[in-house]
C-alpha positions in Angstrom: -76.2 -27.9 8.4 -75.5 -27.4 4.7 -75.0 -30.3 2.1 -72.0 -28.7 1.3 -70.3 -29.2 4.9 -71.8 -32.8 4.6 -69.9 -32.8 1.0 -67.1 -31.8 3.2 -66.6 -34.3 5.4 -67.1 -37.3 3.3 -64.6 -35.9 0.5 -62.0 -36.2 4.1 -63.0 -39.4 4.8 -62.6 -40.4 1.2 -59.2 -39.6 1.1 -58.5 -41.8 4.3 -59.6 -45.3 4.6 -59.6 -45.1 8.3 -61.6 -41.8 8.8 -64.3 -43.2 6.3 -64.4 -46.7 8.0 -65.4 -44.6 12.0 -67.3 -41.9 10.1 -69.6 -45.2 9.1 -69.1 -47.2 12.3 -70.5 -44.0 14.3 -72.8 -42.9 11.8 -74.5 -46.6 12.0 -75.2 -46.6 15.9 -79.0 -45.6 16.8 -79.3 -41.7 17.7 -79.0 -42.1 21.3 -76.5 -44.5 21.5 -74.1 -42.1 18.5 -74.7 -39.4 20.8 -73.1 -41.0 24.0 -69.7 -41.8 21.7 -69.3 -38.4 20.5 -69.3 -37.2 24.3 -66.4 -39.6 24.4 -64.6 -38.6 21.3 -65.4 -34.5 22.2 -64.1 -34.7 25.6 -61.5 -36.4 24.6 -60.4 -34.3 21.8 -61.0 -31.3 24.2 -58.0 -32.5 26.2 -55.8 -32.7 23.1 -56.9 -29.0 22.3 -59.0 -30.1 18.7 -59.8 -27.1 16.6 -63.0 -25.7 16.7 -63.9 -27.0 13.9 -62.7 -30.6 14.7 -65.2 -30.5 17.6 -68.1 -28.7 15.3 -67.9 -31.8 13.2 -67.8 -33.9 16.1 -71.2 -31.9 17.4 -72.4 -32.5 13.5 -72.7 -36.1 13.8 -75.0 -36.0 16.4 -77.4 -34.9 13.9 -79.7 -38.3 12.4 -79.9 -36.1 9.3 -75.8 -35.9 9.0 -75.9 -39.7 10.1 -78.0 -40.4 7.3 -76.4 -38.5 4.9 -73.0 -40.1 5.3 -74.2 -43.2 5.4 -75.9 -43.0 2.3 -72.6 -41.5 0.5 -70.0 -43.7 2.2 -72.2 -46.9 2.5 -73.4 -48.8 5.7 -70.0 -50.2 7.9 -68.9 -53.6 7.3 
């Protein structure tokens, strides 16, 4: 994982309000616990036929190191 795909997704999310505020409410949750909701949110984008690389960001945030990162550029939630 690049720092430039990590610039990419918080530039998204910094152009939307909402994608910013779950990008910081997932990247907050302890490892295991991020991991469980992004089975969620991949099987459910699976059913609505995401792009591939809609679900490789999804995979991404799995990563603490990606967590981190976002967290640290968009701030903690709240």
């Amino acid at each position: 994982m690049t720092p430039e795909y990590v610039d990419s997704i918080v530039a998204v999310a910094t152009r939307d309000p909402s994608i910013a505020r779950v990008l910081r409410e997932i990247c907050a949750l302890e490892g295991g616990v991020r991991g469980s909701a992004l089975d969620l949110v991949g099987a459910h984008l699976r059913t609505k036929a995401a792009s591939p690389d809609v679900l490789e960001c999804v995979q991404a945030l799995r990563r603490d190191d990606v967590a981190r990162a976002i967290i640290d550029r968009l701030g903690p939630p709240g």
